[in-house]
Biotite code that builds the C-alpha atoms (Angstrom):
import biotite.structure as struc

atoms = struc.array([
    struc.Atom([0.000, 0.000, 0.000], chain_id="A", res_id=1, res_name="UNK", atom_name="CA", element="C"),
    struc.Atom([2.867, 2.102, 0.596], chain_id="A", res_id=2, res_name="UNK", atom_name="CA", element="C"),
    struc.Atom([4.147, 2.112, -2.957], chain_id="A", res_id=3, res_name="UNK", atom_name="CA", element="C"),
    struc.Atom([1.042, 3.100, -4.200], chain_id="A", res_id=4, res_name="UNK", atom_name="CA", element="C"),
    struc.Atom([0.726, 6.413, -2.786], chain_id="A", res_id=5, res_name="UNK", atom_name="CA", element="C"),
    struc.Atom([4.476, 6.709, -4.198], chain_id="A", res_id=6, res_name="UNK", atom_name="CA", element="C"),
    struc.Atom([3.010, 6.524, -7.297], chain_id="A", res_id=7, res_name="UNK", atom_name="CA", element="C"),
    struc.Atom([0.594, 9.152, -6.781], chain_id="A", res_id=8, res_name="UNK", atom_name="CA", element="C"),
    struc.Atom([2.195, 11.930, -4.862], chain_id="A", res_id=9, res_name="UNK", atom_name="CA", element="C"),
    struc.Atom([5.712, 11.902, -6.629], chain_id="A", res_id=10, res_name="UNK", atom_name="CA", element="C"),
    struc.Atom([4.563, 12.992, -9.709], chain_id="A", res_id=11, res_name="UNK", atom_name="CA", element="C"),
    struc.Atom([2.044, 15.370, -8.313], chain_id="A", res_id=12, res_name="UNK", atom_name="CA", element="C"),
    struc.Atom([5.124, 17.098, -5.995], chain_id="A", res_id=13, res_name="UNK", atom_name="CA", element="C"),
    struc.Atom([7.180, 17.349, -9.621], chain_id="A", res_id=14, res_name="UNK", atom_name="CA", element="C"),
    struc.Atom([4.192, 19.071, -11.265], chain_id="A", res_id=15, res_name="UNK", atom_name="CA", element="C"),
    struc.Atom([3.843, 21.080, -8.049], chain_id="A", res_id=16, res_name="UNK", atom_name="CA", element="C"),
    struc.Atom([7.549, 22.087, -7.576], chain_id="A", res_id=17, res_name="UNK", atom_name="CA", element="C"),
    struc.Atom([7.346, 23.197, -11.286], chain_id="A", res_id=18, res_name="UNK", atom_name="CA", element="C"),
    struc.Atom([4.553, 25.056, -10.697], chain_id="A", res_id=19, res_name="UNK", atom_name="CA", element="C"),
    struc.Atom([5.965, 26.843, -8.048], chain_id="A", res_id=20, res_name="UNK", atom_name="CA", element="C"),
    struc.Atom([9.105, 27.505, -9.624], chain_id="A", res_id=21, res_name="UNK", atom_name="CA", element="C"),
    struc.Atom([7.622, 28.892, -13.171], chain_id="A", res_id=22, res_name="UNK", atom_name="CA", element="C"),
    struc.Atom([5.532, 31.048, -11.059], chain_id="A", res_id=23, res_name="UNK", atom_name="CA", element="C"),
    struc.Atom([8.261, 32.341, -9.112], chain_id="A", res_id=24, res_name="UNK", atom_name="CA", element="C"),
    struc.Atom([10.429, 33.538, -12.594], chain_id="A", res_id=25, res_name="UNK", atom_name="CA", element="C"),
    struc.Atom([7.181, 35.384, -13.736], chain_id="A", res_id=26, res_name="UNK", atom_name="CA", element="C"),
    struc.Atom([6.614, 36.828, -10.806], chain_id="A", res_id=27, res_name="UNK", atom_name="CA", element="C"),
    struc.Atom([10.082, 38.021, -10.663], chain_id="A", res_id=28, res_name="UNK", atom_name="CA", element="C"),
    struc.Atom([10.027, 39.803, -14.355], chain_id="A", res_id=29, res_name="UNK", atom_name="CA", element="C"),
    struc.Atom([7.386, 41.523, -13.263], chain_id="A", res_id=30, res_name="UNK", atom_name="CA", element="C"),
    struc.Atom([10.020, 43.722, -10.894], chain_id="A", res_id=31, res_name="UNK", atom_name="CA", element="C"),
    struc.Atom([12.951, 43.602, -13.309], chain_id="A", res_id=32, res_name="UNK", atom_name="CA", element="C"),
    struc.Atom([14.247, 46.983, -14.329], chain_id="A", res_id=33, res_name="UNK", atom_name="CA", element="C"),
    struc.Atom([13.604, 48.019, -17.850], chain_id="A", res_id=34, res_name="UNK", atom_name="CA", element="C"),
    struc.Atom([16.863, 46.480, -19.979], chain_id="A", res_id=35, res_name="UNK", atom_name="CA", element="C"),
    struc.Atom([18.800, 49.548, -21.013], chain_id="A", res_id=36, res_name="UNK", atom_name="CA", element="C"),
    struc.Atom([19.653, 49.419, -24.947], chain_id="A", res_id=37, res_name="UNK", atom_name="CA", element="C"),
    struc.Atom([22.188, 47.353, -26.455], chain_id="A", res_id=38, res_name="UNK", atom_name="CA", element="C"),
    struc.Atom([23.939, 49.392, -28.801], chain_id="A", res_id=39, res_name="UNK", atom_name="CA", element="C"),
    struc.Atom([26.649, 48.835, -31.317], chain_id="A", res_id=40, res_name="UNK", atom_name="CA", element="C"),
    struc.Atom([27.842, 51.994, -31.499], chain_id="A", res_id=41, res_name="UNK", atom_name="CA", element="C"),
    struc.Atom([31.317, 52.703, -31.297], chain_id="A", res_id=42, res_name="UNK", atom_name="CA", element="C"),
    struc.Atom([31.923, 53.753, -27.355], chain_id="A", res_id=43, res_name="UNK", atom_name="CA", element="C"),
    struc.Atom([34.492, 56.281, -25.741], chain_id="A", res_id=44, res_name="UNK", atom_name="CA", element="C"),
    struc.Atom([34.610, 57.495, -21.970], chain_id="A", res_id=45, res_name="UNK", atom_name="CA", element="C"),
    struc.Atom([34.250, 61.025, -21.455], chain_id="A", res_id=46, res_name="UNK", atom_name="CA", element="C"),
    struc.Atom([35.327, 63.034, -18.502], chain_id="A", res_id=47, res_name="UNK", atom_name="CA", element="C"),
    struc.Atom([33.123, 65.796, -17.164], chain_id="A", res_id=48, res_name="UNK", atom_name="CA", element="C"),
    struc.Atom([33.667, 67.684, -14.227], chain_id="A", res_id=49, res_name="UNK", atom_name="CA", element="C"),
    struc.Atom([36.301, 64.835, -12.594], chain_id="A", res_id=50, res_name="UNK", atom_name="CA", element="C"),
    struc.Atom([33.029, 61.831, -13.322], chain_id="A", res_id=51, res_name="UNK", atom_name="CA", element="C"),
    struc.Atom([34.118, 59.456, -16.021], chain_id="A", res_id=52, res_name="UNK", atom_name="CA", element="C"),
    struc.Atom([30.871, 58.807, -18.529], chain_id="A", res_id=53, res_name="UNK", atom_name="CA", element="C"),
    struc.Atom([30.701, 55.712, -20.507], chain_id="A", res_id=54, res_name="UNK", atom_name="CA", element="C"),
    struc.Atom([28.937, 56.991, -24.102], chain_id="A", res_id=55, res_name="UNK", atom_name="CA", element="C"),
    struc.Atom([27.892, 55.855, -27.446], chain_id="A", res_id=56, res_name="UNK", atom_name="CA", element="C"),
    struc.Atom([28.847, 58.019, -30.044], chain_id="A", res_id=57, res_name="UNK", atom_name="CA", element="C"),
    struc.Atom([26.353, 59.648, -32.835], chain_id="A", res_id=58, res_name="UNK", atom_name="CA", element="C"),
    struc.Atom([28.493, 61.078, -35.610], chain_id="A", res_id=59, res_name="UNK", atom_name="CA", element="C"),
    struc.Atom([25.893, 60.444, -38.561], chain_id="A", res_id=60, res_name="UNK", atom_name="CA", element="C"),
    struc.Atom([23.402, 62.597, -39.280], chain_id="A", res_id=61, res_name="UNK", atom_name="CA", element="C"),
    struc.Atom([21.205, 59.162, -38.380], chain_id="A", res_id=62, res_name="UNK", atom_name="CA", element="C"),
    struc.Atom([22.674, 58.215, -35.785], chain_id="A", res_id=63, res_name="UNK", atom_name="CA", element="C"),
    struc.Atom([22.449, 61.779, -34.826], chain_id="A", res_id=64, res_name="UNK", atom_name="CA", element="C"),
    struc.Atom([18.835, 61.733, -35.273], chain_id="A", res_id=65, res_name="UNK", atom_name="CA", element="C"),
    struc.Atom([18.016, 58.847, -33.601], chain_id="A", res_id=66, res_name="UNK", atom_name="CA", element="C"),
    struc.Atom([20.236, 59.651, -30.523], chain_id="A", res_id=67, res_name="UNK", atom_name="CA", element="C"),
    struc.Atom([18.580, 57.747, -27.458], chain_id="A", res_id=68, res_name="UNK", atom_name="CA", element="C"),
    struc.Atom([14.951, 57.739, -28.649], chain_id="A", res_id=69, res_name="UNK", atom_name="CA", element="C"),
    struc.Atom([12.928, 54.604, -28.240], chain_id="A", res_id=70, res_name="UNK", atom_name="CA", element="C"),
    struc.Atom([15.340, 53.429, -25.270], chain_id="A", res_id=71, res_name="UNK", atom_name="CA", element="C"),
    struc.Atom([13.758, 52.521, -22.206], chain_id="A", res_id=72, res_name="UNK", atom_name="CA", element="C"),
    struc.Atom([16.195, 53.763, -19.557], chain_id="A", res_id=73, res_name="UNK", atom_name="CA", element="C"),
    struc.Atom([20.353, 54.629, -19.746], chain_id="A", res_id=74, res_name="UNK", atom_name="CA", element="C"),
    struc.Atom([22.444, 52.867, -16.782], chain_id="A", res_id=75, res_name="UNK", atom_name="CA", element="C"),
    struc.Atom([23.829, 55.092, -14.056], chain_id="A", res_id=76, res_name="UNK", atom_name="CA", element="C"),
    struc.Atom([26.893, 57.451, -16.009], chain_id="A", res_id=77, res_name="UNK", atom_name="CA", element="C"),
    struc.Atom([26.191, 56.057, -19.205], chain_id="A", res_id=78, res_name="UNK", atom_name="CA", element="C"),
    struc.Atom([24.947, 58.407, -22.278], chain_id="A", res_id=79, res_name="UNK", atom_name="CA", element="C"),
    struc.Atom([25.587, 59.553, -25.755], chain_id="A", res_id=80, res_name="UNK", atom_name="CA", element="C"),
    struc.Atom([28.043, 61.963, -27.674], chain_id="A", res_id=81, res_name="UNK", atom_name="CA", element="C"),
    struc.Atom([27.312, 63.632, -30.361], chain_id="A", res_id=82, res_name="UNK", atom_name="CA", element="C"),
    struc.Atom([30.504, 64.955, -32.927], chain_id="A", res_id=83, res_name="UNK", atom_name="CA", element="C"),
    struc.Atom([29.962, 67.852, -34.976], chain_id="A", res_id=84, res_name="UNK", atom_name="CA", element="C"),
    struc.Atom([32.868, 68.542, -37.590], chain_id="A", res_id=85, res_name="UNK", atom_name="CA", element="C"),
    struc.Atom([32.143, 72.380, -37.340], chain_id="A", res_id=86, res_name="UNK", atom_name="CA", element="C"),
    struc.Atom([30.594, 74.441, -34.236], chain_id="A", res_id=87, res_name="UNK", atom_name="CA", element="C"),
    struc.Atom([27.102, 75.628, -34.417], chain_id="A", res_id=88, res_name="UNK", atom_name="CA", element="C"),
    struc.Atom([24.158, 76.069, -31.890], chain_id="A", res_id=89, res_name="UNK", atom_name="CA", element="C"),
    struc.Atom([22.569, 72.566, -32.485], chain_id="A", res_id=90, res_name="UNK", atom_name="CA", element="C"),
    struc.Atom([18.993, 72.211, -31.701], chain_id="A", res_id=91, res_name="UNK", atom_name="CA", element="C"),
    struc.Atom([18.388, 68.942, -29.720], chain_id="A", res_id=92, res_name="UNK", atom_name="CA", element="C"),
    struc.Atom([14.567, 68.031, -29.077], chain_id="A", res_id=93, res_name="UNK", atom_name="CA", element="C"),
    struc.Atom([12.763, 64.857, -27.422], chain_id="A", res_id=94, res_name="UNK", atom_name="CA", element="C"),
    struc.Atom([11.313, 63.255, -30.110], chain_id="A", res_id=95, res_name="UNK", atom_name="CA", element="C"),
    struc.Atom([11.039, 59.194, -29.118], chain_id="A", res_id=96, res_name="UNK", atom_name="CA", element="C"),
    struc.Atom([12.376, 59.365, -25.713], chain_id="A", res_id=97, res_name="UNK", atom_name="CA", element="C"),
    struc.Atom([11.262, 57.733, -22.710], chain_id="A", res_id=98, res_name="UNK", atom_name="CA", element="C"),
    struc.Atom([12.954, 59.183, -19.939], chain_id="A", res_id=99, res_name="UNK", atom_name="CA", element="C"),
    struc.Atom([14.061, 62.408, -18.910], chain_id="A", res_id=100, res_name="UNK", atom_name="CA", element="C"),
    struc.Atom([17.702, 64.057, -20.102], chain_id="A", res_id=101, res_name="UNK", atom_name="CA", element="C"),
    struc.Atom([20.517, 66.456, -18.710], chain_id="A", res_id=102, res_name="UNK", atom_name="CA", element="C"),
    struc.Atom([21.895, 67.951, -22.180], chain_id="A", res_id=103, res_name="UNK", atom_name="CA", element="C"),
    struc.Atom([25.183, 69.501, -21.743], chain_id="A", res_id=104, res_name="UNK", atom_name="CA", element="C"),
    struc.Atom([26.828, 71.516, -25.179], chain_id="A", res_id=105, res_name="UNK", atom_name="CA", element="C"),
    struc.Atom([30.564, 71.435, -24.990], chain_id="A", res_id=106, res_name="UNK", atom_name="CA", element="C"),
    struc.Atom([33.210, 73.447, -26.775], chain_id="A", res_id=107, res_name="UNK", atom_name="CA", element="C"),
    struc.Atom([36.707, 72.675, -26.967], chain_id="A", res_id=108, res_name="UNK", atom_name="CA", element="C"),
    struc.Atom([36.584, 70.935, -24.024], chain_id="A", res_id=109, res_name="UNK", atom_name="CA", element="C"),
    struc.Atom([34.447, 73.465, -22.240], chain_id="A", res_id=110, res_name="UNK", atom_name="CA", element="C"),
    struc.Atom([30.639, 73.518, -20.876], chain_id="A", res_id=111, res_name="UNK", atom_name="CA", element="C"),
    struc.Atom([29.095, 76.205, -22.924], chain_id="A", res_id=112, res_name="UNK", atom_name="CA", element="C"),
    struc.Atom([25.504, 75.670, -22.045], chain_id="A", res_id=113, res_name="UNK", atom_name="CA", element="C"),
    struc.Atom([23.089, 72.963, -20.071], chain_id="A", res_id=114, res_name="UNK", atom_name="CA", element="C"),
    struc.Atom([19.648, 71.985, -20.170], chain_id="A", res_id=115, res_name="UNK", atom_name="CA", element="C"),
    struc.Atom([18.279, 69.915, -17.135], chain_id="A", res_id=116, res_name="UNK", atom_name="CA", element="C"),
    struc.Atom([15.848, 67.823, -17.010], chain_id="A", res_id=117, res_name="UNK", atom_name="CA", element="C"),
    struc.Atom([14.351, 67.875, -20.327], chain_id="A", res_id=118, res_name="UNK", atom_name="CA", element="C"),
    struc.Atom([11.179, 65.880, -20.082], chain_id="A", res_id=119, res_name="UNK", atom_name="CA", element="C"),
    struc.Atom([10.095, 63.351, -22.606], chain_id="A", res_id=120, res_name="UNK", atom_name="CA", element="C"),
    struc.Atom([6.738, 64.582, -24.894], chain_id="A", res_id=121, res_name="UNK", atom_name="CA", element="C"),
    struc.Atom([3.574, 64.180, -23.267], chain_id="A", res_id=122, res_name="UNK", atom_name="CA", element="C"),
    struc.Atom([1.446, 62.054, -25.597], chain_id="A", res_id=123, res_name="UNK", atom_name="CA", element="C"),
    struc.Atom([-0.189, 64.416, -28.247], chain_id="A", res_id=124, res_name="UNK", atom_name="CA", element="C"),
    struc.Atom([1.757, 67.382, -27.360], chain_id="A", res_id=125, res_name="UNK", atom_name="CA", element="C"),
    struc.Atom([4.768, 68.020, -29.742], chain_id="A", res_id=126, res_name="UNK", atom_name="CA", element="C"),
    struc.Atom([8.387, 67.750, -28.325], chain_id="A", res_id=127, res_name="UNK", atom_name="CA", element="C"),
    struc.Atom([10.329, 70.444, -26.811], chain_id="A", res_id=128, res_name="UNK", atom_name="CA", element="C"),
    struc.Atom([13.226, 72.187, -28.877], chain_id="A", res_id=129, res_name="UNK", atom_name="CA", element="C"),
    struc.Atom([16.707, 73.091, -26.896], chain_id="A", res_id=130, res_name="UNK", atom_name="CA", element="C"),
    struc.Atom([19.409, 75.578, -28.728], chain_id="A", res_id=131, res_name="UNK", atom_name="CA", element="C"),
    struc.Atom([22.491, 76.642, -26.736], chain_id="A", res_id=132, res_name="UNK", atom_name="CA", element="C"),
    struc.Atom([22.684, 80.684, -26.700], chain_id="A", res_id=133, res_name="UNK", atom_name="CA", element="C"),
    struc.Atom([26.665, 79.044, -27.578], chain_id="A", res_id=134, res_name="UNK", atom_name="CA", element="C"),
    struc.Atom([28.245, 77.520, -30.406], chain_id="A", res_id=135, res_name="UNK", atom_name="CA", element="C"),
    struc.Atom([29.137, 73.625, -29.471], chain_id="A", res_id=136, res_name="UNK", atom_name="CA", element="C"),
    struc.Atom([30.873, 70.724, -31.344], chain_id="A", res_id=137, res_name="UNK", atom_name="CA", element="C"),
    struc.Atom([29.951, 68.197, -28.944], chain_id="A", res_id=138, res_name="UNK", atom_name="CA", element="C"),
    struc.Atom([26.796, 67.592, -27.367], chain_id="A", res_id=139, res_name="UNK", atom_name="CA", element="C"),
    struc.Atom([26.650, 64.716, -24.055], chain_id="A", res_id=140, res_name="UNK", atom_name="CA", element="C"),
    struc.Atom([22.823, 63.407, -23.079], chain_id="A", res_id=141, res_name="UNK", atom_name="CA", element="C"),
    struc.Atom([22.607, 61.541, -19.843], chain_id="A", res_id=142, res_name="UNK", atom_name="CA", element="C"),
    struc.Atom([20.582, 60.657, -17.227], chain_id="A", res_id=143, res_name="UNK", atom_name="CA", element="C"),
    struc.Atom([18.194, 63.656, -15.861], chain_id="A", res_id=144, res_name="UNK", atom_name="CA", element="C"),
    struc.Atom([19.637, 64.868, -12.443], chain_id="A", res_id=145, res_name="UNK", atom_name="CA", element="C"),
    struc.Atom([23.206, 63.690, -13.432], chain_id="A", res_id=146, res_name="UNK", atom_name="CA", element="C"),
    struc.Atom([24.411, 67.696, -14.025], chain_id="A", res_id=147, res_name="UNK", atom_name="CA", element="C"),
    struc.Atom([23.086, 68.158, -10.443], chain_id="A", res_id=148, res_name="UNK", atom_name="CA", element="C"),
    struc.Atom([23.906, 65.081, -8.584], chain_id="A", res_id=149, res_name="UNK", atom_name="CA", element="C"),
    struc.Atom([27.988, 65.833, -10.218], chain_id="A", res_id=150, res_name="UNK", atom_name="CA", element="C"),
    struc.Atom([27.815, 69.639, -9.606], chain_id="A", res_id=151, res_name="UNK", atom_name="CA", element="C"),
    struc.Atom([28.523, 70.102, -13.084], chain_id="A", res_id=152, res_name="UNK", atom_name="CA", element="C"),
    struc.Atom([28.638, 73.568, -14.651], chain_id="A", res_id=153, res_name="UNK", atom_name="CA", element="C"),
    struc.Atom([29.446, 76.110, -17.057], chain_id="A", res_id=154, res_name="UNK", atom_name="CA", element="C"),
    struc.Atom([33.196, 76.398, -17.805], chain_id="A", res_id=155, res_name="UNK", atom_name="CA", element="C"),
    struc.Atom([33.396, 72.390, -16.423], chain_id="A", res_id=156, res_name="UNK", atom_name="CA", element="C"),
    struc.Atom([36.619, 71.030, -18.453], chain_id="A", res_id=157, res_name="UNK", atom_name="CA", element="C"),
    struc.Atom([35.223, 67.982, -20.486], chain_id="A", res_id=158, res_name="UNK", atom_name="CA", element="C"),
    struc.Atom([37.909, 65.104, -21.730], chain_id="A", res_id=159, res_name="UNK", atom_name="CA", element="C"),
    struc.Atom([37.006, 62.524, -24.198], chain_id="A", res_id=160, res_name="UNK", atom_name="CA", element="C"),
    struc.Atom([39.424, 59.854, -24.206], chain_id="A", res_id=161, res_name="UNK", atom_name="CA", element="C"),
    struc.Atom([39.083, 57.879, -27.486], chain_id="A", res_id=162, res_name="UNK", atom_name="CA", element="C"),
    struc.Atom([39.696, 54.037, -28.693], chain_id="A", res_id=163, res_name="UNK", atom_name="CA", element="C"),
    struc.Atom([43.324, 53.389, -30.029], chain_id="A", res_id=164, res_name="UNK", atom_name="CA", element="C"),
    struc.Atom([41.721, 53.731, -33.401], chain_id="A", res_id=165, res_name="UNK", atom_name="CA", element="C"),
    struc.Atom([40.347, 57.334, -33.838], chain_id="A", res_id=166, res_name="UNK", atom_name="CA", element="C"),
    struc.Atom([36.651, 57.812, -34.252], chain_id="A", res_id=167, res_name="UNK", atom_name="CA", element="C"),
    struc.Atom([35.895, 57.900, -38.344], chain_id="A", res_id=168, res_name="UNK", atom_name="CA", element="C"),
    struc.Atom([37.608, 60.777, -38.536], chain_id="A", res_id=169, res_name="UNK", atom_name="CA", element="C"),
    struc.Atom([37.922, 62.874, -35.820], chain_id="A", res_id=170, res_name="UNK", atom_name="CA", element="C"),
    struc.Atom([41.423, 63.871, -34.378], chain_id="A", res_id=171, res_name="UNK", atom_name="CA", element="C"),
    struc.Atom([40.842, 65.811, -31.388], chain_id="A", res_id=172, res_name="UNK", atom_name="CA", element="C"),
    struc.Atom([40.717, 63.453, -28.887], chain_id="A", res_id=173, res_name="UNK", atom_name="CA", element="C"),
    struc.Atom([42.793, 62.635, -26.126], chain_id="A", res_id=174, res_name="UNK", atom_name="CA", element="C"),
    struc.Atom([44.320, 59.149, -26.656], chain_id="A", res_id=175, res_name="UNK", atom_name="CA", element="C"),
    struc.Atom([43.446, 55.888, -23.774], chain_id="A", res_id=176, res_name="UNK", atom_name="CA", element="C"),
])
C-alpha cells in the first residue's frame, strides 16, 4: 500500500515544484528593471567635471537623429556623444524618448551651455526644442539629475578619451 501512494504523490510534488518555480520567474520579471539598450555603437569614456561617462557616439546625421529615442532607460553614467565637424548652436529636441535628459553643449573641451531635465513629450503634445545661446561641437545626453547630482557647470573642463583607433575621422581626442 505504501508504494502506491508513491506513485501518486511523486509525480504530483514534480508538477507542483514546477509550478511553483515557473511562477516564481514570472513573478520576478514583473520587478525587473527596464533592460537599457544594447547598442553597437562605437563607445568612448568622457570626462566631465572629474566623473568618467561611458557613451555611445552619434556622428551620422542618423545616428544623430536617432540619438537615445525609443530606449527605455540609460544605466547610471552612461549616455551619448554627439561629434559635430564644425561648431554651431545645435537644436536637440525629445522626439522618441522615454525618460528624462541632462543635455550639456561642450566646446573645446568646455561647458558652454546645459539643459536639465528635459522631459520626454507628453502624448499628443509636440516635443520640446533646446538651442544653446553658444556655439558647441559636442553635445553629451545623460541621465536627468546627473548635471546636479555631479555639480557640473558652465566652464566644467570635459575630456574625451578615445579608442586606439580614432573615431571615423575625428582627431581631437585625447588618446586611452
Amino acid at each position: 500500500m505504501y508504494h502506491s501512494h508513491a506513485r501518486i504523490w511523486f509525480p504530483l510534488a514534480i508538477v507542483l515544484g514546477l509550478g511553483v518555480v515557473s511562477f516564481m520567474i514570472m513573478l520576478n520579471g514583473w520587478y525587473l528593471e527596464p533592460t537599457p539598450h544594447v547598442s553597437s555603437r562605437e563607445t568612448t569614456r568622457v570626462v566631465v567635471g572629474g566623473t568618467q561617462v561611458e557613451t555611445e557616439l552619434a556622428i551620422t546625421p542618423e545616428e544623430r537623429v536617432q540619438g537615445l529615442s525609443g530606449r527605455p532607460a540609460l544605466p547610471p553614467n552612461h549616455g551619448m556623444l554627439f561629434l559635430f565637424e564644425t561648431p554651431g548652436r545645435y537644436t536637440f529636441w525629445m522626439q522618441g524618448m522615454q525618460f528624462a535628459i541632462d543635455i550639456i553643449w561642450i566646446y573645446r573641451g568646455r561647458v558652454v551651455w546645459i539643459k536639465e531635465n528635459a522631459l520626454p513629450p507628453i502624448p499628443g503634445m509636440p516635443p520640446e526644442y533646446f538651442t544653446p545661446s553658444h556655439e558647441a561641437n559636442e553635445v553629451l545626453e545623460v541621465t536627468a539629475g546627473f548635471v546636479a547630482h555631479q555639480h557640473i557647470k558652465l566652464g566644467d573642463t570635459v575630456t574625451v578619451i578615445a579608442p586606439k583607433e580614432k573615431s571615423r575621422g575625428f582627431d581631437y581626442y585625447q588618446q586611452s
